[in-house]
mmCIF entry with sequence, helices, sheets and N, C-alpha, C, O atoms, coordinates in Angstrom:
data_MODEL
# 
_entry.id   MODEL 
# 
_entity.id                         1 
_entity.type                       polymer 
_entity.pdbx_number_of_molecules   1 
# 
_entity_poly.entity_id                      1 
_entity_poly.type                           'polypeptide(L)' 
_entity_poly.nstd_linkage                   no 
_entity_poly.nstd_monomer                   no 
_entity_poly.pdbx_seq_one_letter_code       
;(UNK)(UNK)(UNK)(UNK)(UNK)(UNK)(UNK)(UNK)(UNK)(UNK)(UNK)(UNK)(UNK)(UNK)(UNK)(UNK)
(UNK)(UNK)(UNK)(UNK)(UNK)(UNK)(UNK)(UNK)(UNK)(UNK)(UNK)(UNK)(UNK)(UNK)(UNK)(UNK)
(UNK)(UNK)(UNK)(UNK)(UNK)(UNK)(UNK)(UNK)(UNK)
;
_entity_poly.pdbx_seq_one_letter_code_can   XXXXXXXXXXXXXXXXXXXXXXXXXXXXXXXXXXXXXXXXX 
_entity_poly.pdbx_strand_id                 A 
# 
loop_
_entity_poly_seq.entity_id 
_entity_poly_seq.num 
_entity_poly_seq.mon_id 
_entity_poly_seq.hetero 
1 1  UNK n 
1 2  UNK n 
1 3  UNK n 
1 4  UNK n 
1 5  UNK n 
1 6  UNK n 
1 7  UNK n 
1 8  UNK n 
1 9  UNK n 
1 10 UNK n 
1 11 UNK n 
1 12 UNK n 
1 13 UNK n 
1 14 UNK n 
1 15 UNK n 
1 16 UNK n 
1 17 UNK n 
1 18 UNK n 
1 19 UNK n 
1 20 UNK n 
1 21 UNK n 
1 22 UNK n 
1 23 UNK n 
1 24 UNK n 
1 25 UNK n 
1 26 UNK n 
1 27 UNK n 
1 28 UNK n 
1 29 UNK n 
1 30 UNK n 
1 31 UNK n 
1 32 UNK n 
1 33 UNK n 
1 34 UNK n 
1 35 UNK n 
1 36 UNK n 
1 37 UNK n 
1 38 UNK n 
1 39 UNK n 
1 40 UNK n 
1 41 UNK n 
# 
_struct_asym.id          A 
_struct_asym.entity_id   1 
# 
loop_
_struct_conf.conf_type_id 
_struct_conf.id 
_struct_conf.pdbx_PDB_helix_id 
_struct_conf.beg_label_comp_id 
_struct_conf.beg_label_asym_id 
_struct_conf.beg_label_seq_id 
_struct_conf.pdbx_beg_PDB_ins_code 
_struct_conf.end_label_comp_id 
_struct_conf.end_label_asym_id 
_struct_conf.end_label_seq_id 
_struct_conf.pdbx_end_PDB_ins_code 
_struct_conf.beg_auth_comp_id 
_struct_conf.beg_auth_asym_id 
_struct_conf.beg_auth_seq_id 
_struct_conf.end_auth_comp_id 
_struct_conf.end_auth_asym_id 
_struct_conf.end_auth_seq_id 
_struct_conf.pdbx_PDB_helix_class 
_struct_conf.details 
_struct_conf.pdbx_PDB_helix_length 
HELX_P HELX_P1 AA1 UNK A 3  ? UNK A 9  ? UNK A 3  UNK A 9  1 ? 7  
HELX_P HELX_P2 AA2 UNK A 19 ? UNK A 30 ? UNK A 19 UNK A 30 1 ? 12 
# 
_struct_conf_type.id          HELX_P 
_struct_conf_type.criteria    ? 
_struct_conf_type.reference   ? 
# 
loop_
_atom_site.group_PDB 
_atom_site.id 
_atom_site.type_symbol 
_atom_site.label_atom_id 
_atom_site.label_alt_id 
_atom_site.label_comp_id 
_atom_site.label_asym_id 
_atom_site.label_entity_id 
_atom_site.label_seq_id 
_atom_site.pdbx_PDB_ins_code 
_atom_site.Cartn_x 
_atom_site.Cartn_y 
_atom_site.Cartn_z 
_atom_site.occupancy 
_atom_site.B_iso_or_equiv 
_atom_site.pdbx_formal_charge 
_atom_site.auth_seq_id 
_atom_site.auth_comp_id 
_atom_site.auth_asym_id 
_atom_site.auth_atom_id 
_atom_site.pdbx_PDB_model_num 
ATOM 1   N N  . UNK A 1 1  ? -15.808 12.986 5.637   1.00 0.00 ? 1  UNK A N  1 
ATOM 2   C CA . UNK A 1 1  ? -15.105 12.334 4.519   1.00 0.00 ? 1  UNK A CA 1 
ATOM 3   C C  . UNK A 1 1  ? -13.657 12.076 4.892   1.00 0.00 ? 1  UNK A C  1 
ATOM 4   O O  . UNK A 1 1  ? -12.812 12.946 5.103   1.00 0.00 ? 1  UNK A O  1 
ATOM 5   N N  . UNK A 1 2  ? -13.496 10.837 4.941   1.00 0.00 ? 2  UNK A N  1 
ATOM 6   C CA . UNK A 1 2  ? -11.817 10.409 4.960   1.00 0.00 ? 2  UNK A CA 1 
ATOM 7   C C  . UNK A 1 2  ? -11.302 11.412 3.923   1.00 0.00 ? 2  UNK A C  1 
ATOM 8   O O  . UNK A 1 2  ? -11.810 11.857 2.893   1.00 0.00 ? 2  UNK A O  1 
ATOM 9   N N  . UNK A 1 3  ? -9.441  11.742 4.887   1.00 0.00 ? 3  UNK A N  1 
ATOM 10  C CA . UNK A 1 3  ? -8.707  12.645 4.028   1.00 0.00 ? 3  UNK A CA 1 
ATOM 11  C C  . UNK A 1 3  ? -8.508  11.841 2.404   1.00 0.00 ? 3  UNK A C  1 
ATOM 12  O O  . UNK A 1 3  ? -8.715  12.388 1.321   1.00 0.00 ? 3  UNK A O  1 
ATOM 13  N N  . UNK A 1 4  ? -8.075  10.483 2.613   1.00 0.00 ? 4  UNK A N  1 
ATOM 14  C CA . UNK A 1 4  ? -7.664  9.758  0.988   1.00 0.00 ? 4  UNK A CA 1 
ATOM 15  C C  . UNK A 1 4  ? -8.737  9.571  -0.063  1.00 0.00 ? 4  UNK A C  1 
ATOM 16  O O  . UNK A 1 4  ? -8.398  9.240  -1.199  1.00 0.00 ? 4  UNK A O  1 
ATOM 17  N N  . UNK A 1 5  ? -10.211 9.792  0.289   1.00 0.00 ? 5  UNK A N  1 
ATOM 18  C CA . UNK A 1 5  ? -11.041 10.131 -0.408  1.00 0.00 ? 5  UNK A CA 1 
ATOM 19  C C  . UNK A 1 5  ? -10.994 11.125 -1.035  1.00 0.00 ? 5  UNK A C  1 
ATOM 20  O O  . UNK A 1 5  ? -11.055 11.158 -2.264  1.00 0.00 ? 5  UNK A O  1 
ATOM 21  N N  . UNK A 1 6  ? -10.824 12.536 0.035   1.00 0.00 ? 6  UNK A N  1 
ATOM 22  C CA . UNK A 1 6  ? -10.609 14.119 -0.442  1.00 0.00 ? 6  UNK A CA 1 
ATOM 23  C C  . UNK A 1 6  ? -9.475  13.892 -1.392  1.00 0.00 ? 6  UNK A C  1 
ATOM 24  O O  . UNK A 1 6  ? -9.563  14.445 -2.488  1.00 0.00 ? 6  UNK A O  1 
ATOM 25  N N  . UNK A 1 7  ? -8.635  13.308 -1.184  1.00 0.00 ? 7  UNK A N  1 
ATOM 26  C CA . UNK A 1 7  ? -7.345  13.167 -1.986  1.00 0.00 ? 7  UNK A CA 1 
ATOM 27  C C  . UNK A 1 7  ? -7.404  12.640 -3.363  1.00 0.00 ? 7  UNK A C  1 
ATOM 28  O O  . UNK A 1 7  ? -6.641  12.850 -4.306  1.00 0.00 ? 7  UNK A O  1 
ATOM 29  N N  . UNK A 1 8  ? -8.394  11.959 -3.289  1.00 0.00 ? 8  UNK A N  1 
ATOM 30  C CA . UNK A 1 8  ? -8.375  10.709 -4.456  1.00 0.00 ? 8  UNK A CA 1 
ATOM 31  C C  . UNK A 1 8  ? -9.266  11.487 -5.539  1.00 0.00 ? 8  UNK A C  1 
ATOM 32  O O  . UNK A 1 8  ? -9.038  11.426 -6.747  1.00 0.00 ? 8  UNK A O  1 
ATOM 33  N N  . UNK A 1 9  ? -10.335 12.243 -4.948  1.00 0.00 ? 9  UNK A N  1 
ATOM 34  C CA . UNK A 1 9  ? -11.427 12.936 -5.766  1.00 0.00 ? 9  UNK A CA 1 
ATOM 35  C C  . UNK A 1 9  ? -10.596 14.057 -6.343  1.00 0.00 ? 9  UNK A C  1 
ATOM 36  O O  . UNK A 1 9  ? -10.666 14.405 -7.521  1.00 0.00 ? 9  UNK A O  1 
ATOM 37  N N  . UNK A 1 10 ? -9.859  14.563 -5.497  1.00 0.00 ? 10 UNK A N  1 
ATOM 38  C CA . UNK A 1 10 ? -9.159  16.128 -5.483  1.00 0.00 ? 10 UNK A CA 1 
ATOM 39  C C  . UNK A 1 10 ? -8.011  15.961 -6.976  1.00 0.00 ? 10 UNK A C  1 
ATOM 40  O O  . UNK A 1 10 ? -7.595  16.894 -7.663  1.00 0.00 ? 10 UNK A O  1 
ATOM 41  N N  . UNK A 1 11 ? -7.687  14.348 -7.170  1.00 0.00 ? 11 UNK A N  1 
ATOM 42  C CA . UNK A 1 11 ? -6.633  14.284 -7.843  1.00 0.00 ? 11 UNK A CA 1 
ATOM 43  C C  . UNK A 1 11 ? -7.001  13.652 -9.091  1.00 0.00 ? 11 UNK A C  1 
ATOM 44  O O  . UNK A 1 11 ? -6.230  13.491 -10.037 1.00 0.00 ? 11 UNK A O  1 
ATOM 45  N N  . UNK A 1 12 ? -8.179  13.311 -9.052  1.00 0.00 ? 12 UNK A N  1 
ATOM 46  C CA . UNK A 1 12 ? -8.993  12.318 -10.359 1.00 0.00 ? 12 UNK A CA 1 
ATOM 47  C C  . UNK A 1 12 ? -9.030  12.948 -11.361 1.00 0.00 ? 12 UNK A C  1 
ATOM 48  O O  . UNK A 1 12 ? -9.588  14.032 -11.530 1.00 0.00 ? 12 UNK A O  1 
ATOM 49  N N  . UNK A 1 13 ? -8.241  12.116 -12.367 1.00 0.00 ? 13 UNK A N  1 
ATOM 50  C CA . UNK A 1 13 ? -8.403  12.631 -13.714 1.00 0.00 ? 13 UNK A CA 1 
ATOM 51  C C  . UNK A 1 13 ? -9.594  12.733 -14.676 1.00 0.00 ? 13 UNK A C  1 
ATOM 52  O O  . UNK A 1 13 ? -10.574 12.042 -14.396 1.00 0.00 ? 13 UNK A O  1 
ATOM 53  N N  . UNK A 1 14 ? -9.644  13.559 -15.851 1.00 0.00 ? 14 UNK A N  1 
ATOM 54  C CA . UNK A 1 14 ? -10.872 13.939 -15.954 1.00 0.00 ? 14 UNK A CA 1 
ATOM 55  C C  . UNK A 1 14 ? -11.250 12.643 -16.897 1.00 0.00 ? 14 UNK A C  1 
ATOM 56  O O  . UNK A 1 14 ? -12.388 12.339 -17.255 1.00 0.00 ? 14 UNK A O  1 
ATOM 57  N N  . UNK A 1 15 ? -10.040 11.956 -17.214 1.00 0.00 ? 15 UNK A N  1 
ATOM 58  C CA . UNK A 1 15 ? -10.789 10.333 -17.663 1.00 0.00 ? 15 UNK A CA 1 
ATOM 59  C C  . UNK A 1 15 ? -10.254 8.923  -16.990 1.00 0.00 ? 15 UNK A C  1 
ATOM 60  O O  . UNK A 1 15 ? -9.305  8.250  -17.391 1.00 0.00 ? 15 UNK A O  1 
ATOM 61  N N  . UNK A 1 16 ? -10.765 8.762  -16.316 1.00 0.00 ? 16 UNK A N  1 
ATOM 62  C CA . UNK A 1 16 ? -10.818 7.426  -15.460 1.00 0.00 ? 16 UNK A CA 1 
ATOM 63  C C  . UNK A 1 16 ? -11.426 6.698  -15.761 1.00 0.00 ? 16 UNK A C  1 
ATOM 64  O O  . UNK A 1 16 ? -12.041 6.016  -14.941 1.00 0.00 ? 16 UNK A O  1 
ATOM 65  N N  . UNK A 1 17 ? -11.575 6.426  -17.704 1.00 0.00 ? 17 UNK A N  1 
ATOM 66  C CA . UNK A 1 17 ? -12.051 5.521  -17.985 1.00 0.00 ? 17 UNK A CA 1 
ATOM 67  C C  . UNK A 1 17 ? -10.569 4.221  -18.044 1.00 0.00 ? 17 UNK A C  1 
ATOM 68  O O  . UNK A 1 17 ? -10.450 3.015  -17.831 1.00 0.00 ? 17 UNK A O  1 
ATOM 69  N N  . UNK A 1 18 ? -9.899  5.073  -18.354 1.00 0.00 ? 18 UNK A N  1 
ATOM 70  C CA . UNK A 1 18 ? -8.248  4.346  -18.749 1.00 0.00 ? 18 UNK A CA 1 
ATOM 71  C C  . UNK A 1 18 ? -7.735  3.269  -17.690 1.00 0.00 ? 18 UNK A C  1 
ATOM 72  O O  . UNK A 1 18 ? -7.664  3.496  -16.482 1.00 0.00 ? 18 UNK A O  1 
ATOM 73  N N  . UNK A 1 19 ? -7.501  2.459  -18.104 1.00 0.00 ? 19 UNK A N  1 
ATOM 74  C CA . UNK A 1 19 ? -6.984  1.102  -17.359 1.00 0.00 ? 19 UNK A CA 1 
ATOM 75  C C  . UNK A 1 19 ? -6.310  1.728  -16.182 1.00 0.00 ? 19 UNK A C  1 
ATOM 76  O O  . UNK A 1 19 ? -6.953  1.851  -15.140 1.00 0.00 ? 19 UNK A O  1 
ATOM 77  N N  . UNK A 1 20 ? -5.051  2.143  -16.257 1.00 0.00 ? 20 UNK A N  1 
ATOM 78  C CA . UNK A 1 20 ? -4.628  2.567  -15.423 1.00 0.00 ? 20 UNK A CA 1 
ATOM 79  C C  . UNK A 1 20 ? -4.777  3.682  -14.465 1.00 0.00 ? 20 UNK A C  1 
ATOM 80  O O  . UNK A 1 20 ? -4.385  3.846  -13.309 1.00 0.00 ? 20 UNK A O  1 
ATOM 81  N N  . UNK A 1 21 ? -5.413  4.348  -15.234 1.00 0.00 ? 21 UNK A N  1 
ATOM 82  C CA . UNK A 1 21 ? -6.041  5.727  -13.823 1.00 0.00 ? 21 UNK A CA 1 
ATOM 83  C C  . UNK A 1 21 ? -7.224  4.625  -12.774 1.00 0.00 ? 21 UNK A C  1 
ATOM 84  O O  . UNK A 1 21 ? -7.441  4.887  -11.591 1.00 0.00 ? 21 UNK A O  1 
ATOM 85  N N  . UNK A 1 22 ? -7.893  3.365  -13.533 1.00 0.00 ? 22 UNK A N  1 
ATOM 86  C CA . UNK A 1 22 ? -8.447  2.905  -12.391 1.00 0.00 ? 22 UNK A CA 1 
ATOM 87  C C  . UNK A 1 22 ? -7.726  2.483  -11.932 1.00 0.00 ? 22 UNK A C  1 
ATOM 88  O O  . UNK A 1 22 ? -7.548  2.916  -10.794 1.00 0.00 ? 22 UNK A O  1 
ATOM 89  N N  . UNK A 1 23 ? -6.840  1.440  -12.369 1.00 0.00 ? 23 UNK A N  1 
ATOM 90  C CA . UNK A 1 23 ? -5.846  0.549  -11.285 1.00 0.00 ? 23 UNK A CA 1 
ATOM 91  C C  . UNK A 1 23 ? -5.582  1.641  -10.422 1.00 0.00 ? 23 UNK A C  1 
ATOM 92  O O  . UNK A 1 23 ? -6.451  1.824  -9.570  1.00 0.00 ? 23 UNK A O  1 
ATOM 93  N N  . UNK A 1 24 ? -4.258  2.702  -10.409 1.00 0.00 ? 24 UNK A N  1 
ATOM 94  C CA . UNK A 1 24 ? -4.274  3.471  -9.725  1.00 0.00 ? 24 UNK A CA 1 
ATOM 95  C C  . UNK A 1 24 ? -5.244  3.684  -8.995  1.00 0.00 ? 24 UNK A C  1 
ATOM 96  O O  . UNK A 1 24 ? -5.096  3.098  -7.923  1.00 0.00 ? 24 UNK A O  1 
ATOM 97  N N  . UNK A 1 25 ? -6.339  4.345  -9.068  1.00 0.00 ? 25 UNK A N  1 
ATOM 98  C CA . UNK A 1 25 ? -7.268  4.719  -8.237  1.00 0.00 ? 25 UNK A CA 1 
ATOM 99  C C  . UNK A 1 25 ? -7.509  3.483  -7.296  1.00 0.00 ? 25 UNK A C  1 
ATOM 100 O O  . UNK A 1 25 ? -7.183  3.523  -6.110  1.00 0.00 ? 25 UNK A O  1 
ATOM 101 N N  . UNK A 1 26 ? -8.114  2.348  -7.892  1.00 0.00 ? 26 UNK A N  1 
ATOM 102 C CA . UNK A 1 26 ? -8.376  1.112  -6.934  1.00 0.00 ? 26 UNK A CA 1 
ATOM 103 C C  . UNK A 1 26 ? -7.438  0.810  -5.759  1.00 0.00 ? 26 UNK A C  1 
ATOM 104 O O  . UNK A 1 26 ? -7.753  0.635  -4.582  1.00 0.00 ? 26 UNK A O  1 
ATOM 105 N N  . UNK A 1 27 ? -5.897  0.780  -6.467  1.00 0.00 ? 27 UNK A N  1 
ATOM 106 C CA . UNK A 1 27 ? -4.544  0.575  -5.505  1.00 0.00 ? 27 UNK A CA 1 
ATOM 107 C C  . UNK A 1 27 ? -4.648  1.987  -4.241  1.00 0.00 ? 27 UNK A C  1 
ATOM 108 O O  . UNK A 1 27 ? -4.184  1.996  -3.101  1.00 0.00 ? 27 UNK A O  1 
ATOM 109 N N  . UNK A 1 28 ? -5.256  2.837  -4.805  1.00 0.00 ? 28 UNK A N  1 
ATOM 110 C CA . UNK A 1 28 ? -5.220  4.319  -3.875  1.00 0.00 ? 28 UNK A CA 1 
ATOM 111 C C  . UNK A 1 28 ? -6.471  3.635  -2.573  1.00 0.00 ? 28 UNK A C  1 
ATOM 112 O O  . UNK A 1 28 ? -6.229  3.705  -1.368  1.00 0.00 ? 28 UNK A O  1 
ATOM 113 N N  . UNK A 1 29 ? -7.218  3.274  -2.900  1.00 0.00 ? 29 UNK A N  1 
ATOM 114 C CA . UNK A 1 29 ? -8.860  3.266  -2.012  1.00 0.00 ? 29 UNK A CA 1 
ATOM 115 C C  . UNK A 1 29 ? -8.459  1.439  -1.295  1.00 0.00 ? 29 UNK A C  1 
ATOM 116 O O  . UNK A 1 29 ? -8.984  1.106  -0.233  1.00 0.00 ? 29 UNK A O  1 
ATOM 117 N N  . UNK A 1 30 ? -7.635  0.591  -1.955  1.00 0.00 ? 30 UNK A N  1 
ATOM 118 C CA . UNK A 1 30 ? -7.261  -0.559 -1.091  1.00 0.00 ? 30 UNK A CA 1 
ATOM 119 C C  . UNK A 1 30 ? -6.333  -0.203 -0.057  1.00 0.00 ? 30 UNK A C  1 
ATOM 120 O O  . UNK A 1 30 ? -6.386  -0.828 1.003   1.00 0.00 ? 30 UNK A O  1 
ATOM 121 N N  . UNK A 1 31 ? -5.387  0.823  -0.233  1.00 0.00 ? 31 UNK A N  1 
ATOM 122 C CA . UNK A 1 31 ? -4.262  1.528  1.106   1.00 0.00 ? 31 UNK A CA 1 
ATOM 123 C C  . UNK A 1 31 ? -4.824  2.314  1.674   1.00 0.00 ? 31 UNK A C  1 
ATOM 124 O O  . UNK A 1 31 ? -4.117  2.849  2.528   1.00 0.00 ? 31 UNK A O  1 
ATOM 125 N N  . UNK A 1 32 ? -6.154  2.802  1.606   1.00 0.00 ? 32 UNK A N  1 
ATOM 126 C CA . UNK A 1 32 ? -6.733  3.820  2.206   1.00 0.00 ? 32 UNK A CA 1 
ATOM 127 C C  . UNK A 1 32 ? -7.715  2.866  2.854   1.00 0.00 ? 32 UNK A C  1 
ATOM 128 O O  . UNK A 1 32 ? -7.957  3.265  3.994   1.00 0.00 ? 32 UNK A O  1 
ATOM 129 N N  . UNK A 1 33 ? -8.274  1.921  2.600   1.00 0.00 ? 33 UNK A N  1 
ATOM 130 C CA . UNK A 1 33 ? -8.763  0.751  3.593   1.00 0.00 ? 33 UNK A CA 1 
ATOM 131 C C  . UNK A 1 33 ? -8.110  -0.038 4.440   1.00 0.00 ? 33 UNK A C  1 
ATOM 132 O O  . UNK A 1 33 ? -8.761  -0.646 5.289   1.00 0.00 ? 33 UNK A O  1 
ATOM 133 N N  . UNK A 1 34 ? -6.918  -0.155 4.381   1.00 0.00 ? 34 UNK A N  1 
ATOM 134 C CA . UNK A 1 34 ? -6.223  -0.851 5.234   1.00 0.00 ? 34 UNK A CA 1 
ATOM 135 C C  . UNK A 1 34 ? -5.673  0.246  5.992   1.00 0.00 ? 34 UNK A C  1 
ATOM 136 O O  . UNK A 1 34 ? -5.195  -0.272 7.000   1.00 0.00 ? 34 UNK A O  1 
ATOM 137 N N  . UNK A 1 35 ? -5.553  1.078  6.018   1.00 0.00 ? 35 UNK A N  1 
ATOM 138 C CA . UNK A 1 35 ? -4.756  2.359  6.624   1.00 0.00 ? 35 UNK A CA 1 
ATOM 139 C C  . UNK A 1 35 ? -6.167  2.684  7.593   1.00 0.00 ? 35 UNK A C  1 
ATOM 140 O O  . UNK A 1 35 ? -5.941  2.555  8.796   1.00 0.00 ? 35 UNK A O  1 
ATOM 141 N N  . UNK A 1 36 ? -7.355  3.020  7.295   1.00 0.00 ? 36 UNK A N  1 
ATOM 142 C CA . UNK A 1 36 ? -8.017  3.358  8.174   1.00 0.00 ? 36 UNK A CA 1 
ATOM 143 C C  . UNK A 1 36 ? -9.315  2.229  8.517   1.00 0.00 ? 36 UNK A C  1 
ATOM 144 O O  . UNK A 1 36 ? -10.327 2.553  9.140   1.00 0.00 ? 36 UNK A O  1 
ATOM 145 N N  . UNK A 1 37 ? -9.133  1.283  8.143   1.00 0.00 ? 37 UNK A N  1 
ATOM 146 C CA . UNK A 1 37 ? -10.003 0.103  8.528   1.00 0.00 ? 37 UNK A CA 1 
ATOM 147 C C  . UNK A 1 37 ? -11.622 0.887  8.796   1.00 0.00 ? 37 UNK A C  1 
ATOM 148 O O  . UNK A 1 37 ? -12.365 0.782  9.772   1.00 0.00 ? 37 UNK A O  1 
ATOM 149 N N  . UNK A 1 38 ? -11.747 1.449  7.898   1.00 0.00 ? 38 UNK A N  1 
ATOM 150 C CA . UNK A 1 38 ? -13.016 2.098  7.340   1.00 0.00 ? 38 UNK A CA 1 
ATOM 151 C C  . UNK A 1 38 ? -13.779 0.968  6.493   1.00 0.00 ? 38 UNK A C  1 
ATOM 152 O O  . UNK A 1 38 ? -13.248 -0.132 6.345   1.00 0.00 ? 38 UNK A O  1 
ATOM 153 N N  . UNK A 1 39 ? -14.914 1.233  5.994   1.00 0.00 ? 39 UNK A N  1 
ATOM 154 C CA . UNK A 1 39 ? -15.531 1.115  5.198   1.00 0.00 ? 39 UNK A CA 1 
ATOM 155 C C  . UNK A 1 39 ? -15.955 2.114  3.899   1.00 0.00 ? 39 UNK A C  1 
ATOM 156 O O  . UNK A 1 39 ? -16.583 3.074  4.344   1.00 0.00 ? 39 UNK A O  1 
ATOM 157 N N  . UNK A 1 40 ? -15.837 2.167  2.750   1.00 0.00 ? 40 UNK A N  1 
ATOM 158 C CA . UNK A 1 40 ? -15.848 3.570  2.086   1.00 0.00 ? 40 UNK A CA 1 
ATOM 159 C C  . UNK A 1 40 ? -16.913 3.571  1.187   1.00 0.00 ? 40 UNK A C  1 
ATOM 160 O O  . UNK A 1 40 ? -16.777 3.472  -0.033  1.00 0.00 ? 40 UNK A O  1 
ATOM 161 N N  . UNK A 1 41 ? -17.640 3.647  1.593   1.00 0.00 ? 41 UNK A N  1 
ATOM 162 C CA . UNK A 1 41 ? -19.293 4.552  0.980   1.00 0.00 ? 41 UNK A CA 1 
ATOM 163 C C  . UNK A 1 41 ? -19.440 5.443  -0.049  1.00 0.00 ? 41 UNK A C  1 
ATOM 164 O O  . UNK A 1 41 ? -20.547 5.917  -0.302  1.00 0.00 ? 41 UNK A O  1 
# 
């Protein structure tokens, strides 16, 4: 498991239904794709 995954799960709020905890989250997993030119599963 990529570290910004561990990071992203490790830090997820317990409602990520909210507009912005996704944006956030989305903006987190688009720098974590360009940073490790992964694919994220």
């Amino acid at each position: 498991m990529h570290c910004c995954l561990y990071s992203l799960r490790k830090n997820m709020p317990d409602s990520i239904n909210s507009d912005e905890n996704g944006k956030s989250m989305i903006n987190s997993i688009k720098s974590c794709q360009e940073n490790q030119m992964e694919p994220i599963s």
